[in-house]
LOPA-138936 format. One record per residue (C-alpha): residue in one letter; z negated, y, x negated. Coordinates in Angstrom, 3 decimals. Example, Ala and Ser with C-alpha at 12.3 -4.5 7.8 and 13.67 -1.06 7.14 Angstrom:
# residues 2
{'a'; {-7.800; -4.500; -12.300}} {'s'; {-7.140; -1.060; -13.670}} 
//
This chain:
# residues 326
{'x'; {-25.035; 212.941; -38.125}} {'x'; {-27.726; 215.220; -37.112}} {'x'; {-27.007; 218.742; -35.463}} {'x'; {-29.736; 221.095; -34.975}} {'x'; {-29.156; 224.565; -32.763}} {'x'; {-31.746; 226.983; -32.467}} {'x'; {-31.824; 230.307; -30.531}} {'x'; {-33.768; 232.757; -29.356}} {'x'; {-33.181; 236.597; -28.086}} {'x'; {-32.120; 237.288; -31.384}} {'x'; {-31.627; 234.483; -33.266}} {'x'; {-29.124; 232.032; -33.623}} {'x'; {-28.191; 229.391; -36.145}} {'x'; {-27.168; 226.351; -36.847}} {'x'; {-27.455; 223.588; -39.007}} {'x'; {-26.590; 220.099; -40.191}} {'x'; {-27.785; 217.072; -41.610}} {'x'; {-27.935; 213.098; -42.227}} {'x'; {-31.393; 213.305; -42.668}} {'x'; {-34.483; 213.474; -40.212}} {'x'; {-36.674; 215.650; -42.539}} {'x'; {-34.553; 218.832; -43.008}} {'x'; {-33.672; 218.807; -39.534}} {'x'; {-37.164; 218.482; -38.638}} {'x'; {-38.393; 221.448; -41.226}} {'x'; {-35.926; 223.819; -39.734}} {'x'; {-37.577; 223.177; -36.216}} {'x'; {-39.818; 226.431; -35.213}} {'x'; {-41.873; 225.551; -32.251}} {'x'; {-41.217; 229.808; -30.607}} {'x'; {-37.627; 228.845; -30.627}} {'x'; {-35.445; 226.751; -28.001}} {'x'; {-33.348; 223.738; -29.484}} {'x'; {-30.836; 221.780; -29.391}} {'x'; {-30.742; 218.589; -31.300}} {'x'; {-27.322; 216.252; -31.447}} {'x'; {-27.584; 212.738; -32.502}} {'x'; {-24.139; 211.388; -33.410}} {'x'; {-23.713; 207.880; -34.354}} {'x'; {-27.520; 207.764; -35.518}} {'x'; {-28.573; 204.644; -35.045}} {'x'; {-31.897; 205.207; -37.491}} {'x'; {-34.217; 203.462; -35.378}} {'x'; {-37.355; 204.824; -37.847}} {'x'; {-35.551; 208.317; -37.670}} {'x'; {-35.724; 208.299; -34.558}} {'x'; {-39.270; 207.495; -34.048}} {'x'; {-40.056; 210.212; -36.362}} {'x'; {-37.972; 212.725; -33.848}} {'x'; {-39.737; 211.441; -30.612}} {'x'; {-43.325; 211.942; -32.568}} {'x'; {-42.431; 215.463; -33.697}} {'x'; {-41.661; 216.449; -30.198}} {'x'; {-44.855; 214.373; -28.688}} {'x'; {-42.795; 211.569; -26.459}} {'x'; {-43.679; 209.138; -25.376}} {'x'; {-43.207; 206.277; -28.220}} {'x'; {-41.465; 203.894; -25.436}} {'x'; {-38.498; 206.583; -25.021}} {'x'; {-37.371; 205.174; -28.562}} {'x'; {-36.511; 201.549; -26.698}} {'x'; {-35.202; 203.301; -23.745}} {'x'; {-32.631; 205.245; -26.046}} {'x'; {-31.883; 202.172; -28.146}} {'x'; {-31.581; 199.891; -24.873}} {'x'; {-27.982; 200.526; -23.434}} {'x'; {-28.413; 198.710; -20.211}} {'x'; {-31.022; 201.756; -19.292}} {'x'; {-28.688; 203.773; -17.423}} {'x'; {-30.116; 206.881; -14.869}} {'x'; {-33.021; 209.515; -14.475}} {'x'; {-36.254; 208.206; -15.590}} {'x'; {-38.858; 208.989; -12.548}} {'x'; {-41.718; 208.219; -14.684}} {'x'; {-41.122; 212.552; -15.931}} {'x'; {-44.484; 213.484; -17.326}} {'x'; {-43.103; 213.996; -21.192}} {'x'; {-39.787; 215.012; -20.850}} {'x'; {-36.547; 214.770; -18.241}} {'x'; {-34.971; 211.520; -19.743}} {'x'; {-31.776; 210.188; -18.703}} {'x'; {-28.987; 207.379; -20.140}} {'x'; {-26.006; 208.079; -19.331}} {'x'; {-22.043; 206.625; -19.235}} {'x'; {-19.346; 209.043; -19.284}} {'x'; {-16.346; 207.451; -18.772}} {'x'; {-13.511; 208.760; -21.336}} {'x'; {-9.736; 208.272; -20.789}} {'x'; {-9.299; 205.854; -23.936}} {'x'; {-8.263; 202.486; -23.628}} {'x'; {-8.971; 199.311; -25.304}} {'x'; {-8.375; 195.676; -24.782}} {'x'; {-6.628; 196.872; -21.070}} {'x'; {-10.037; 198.948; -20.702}} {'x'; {-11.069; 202.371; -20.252}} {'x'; {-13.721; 203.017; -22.859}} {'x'; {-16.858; 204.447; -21.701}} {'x'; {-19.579; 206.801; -23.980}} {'x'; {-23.418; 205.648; -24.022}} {'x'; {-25.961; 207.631; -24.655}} {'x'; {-28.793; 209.391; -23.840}} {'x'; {-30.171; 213.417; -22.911}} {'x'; {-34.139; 214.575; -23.198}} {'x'; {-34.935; 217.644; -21.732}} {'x'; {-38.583; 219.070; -23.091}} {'x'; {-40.344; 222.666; -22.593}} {'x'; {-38.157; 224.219; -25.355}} {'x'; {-36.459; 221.336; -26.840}} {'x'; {-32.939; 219.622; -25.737}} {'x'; {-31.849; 216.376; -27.622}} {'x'; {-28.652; 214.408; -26.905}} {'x'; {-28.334; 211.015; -28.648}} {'x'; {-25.033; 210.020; -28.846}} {'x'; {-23.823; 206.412; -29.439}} {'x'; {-20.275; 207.815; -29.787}} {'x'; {-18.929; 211.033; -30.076}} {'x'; {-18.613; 213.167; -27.293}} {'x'; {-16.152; 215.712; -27.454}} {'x'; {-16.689; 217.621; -24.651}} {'x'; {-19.688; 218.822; -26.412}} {'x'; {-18.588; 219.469; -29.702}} {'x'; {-16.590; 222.056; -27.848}} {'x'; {-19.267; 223.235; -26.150}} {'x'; {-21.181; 223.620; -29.500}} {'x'; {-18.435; 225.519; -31.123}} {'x'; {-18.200; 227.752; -28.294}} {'x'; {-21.677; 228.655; -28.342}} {'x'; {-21.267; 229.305; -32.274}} {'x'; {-18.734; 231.817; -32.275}} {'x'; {-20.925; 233.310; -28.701}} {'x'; {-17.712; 232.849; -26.471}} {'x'; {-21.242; 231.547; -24.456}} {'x'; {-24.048; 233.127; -23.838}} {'x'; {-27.520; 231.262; -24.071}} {'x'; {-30.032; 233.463; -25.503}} {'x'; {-30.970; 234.478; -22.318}} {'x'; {-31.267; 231.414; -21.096}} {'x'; {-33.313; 228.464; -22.224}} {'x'; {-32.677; 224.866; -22.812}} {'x'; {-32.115; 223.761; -19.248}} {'x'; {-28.923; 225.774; -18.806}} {'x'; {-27.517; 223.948; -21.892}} {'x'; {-28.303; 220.815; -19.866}} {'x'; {-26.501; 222.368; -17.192}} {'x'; {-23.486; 223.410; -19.250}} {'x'; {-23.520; 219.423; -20.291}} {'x'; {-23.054; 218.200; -17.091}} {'x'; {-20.635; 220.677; -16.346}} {'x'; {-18.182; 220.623; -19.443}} {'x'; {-18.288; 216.399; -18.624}} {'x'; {-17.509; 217.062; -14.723}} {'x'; {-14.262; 219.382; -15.948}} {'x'; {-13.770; 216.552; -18.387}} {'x'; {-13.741; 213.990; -15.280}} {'x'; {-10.728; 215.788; -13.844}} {'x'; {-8.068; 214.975; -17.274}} {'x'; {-10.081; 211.561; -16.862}} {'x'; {-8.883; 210.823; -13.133}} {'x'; {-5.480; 212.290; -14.236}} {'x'; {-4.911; 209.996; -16.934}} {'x'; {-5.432; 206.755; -14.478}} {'x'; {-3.143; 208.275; -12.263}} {'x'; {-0.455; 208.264; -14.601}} {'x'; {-1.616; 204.775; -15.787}} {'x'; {-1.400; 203.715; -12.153}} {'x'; {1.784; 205.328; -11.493}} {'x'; {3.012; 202.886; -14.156}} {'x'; {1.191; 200.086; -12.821}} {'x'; {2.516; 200.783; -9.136}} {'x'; {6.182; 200.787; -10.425}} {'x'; {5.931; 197.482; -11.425}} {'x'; {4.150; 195.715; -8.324}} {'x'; {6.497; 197.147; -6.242}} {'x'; {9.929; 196.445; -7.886}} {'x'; {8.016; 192.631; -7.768}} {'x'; {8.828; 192.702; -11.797}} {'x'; {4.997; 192.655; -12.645}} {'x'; {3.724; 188.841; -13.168}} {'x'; {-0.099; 188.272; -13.774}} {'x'; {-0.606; 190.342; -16.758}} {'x'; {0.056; 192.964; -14.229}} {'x'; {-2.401; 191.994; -12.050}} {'x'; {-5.077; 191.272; -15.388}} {'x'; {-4.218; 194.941; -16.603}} {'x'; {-5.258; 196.135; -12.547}} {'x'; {-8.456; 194.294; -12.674}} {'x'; {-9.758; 195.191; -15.923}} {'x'; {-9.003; 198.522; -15.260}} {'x'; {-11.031; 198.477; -11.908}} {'x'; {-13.575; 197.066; -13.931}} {'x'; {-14.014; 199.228; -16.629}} {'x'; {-14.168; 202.227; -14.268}} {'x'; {-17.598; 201.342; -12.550}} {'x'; {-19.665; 203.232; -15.009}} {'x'; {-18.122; 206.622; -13.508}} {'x'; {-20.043; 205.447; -10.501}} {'x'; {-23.209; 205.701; -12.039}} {'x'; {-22.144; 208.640; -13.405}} {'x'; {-21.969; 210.681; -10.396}} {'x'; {-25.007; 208.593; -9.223}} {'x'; {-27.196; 209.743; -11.438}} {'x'; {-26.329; 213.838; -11.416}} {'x'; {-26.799; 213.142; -7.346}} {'x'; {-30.157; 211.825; -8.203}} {'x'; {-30.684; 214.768; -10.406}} {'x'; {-29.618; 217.262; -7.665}} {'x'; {-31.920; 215.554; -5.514}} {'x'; {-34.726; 215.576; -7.298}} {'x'; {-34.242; 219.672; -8.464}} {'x'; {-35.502; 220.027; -4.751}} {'x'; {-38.838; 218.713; -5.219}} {'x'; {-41.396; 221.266; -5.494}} {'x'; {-43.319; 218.923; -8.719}} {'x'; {-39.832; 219.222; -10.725}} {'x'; {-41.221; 220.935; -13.449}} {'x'; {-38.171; 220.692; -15.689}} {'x'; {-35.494; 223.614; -14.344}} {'x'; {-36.072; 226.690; -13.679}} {'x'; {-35.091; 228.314; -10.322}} {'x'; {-32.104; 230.345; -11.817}} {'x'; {-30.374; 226.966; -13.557}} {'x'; {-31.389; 225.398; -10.251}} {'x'; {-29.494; 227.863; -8.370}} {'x'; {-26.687; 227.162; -10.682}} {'x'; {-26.545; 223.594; -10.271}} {'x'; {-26.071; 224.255; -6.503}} {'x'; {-23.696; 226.311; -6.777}} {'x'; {-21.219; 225.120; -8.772}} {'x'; {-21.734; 221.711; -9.201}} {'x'; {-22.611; 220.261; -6.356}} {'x'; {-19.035; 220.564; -4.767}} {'x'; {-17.466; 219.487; -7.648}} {'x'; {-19.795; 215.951; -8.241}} {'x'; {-18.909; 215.719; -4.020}} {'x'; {-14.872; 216.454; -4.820}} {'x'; {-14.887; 214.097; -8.205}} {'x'; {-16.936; 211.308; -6.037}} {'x'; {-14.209; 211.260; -3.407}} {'x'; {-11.186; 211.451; -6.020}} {'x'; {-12.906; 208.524; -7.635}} {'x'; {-12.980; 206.860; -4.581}} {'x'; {-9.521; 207.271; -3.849}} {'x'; {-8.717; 206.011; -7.182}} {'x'; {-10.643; 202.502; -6.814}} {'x'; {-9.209; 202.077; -3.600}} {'x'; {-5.588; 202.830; -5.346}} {'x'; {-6.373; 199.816; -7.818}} {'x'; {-7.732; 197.344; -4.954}} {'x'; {-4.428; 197.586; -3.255}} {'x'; {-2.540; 197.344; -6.326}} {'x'; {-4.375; 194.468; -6.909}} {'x'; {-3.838; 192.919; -3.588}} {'x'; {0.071; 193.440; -3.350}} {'x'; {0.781; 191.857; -6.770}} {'x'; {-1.683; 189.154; -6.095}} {'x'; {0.514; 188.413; -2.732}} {'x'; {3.625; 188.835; -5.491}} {'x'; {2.284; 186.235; -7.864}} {'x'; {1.580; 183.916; -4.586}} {'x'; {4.802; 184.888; -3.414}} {'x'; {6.330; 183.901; -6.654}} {'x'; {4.478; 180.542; -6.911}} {'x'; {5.574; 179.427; -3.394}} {'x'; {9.032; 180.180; -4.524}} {'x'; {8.817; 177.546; -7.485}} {'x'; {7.014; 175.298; -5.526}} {'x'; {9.793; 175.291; -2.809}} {'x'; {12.484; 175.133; -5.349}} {'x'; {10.575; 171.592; -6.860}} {'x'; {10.103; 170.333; -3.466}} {'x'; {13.983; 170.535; -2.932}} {'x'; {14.741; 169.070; -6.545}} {'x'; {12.676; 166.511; -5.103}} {'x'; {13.811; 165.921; -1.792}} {'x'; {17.920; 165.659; -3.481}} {'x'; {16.564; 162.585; -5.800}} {'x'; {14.631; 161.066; -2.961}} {'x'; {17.751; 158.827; -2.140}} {'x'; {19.215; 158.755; -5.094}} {'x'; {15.762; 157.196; -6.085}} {'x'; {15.675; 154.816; -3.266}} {'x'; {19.703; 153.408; -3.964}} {'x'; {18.731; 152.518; -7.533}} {'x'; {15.523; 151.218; -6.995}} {'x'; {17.173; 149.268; -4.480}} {'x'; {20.277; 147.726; -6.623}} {'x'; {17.252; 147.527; -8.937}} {'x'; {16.018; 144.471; -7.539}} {'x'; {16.074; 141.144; -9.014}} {'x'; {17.764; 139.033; -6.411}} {'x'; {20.178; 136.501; -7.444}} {'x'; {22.575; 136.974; -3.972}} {'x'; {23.771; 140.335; -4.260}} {'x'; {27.577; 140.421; -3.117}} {'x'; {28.291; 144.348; -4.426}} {'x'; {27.554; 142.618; -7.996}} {'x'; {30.844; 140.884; -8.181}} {'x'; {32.922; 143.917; -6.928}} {'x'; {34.964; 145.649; -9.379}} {'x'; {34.466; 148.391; -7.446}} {'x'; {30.691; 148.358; -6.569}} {'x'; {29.809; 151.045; -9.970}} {'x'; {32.020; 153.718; -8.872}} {'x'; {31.547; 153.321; -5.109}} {'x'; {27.321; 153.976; -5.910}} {'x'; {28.133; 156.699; -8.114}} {'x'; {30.162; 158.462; -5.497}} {'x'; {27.634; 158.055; -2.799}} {'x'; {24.597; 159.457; -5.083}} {'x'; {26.804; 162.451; -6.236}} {'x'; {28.310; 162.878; -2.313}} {'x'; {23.703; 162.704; -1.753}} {'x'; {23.168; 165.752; -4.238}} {'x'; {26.196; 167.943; -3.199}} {'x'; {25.487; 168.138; 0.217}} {'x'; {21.435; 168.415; 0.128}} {'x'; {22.517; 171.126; -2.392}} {'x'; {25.166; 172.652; 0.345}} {'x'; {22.703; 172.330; 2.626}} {'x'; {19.931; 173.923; 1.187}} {'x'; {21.943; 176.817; 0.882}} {'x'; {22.931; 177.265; 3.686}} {'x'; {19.456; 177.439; 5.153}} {'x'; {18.777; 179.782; 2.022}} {'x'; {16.151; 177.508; 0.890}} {'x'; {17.837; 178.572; -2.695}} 
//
């Protein structure tokens, strides 16, 4: 799906498509854009949008190649970055995470989406019915609203792992967890390293603003970004922190519970063991082949055995309670 807003002073409109070429006849080179790629994964469609807007052809693999994940240095097109916005759905144990990627021209703002993101259709809408104002402004403070709307976004994020932990934490601690417990921690560690890139790459950005050759924000949206966001990205960066940290220990204290746990069988076999030790030596002994055995020929030799083995188990039994080996 292909979303095309343009604006001016005086103008503003919008319109959608599935197709390149509409979107691209509506385009009117005195008027800023912005252009949303949702699930378009038109490979010649896209070519056709990075040629109408002069990029450089090898931004089509770099927004086709997920792995590509940050500010592109190499700036003398466009402002180009991948990003991964992690989202508080789960899957398979996993928080899900959002691919995609932003280009920031002269006039022109296009965000390819790989999935969804709804944090900007809100954004969108708002700007539609004017509860924002950006016709004063030009394409860079939509960036700017973009990073912010997905920094607000991070805070119901970290909220909804709290909770998740909270759940988590119950369970380590009452030692009822086992080692799905500990496979639910992990993959949830795992899944939430793309935030770090995340707030990697808007430091980068924030860095880089401050270079006198950055050619790509003006000084007003710079101030903005300074402003407001850069105590935010510095807040969200330690809460994230504090989060990972949360998980590690998790991880550690139900890892010492499943150890814990393991020991405790082991001991218990060990004992089982160590009551049929003699009980394994008597009968191996009367086991023996030897014609001379006197206790044979006793009437009373069967019971007498019996007696002893069960006298063997009751008090390495007795006695392993008492030293609260069970």
């Amino acid at each position: 799906m292909l979303t095309l807003l343009t604006f001016s002073q005086n103008h503003l409109e919008l319109f959608s498509s599935k197709d390149v070429e509409p979107i691209l006849k509506k385009i009117d080179g005195s008027q800023n854009i912005w252009l949303r790629c949702i699930h378009f994964r038109d490979r010649t469609g896209t070519a056709k949008i990075i040629n109408h807007f002069q990029l450089d052809p090898s931004r089509i693999d770099m927004i086709f190649n997920h792995s590509l994940t940050g500010i592109d240095e190499d700036m003398e097109d466009c402002l180009f970055d991948g990003y991964e916005i992690l989202t508080h759905q789960l899957k398979n144990r996993e928080f899900q995470v959002a691919r995609g990627s932003i280009v920031l021209g002269r006039n022109f703002i296009i965000t390819f989406e790989v999935t969804e993101i709804k944090v900007l259709t809100i954004l969108l809408n708002n700007i539609q019915k004017q509860n924002i104002d950006i016709q004063s402004w030009g394409v860079d403070y939509i960036l700017y609203l973009i990073f912010k709307d997905i920094l607000n976004n991070y805070h119901s994020v970290f909220d909804h792992i709290s909770r998740q932990l909270d759940d988590l934490e119950d369970e380590v601690l009452a030692n009822s967890g086992d080692e799905t417990t500990y496979h639910k921690i992990a993959a949830m560690r795992q899944s939430t390293r793309s935030g770090r890139r995340n707030f990697q790459n808007l430091k980068s950005l924030l860095a880089m603003m401050n270079y006198e050759d950055f050619q790509w924000i003006t000084l007003p949206v710079k101030t903005l970004f300074n402003q407001e966001l850069v105590y935010q990205i510095d807040h969200l960066w330690q809460e994230y922190q504090a989060l990972r940290a949360w998980m590690s220990e998790l991880m550690e204290i139900q890892r010492d519970n499943i150890a814990s746990k393991t020991s405790e069988r082991i001991n218990r076999l060990t004992i089982l063991s160590t009551v049929f030790l003699p009980i394994t030596f008597i009968t191996g002994f009367y086991g023996m082949n030897f014609k001379y055995m006197p206790e044979l020929e006793q009437p009373w030799s069967y019971p007498v055995v019996i007696s002893v083995i069960l006298l063997i188990v009751c008090s390495s039994i007795a006695f392993a309670k008492q030293q609260r080996w069970l």
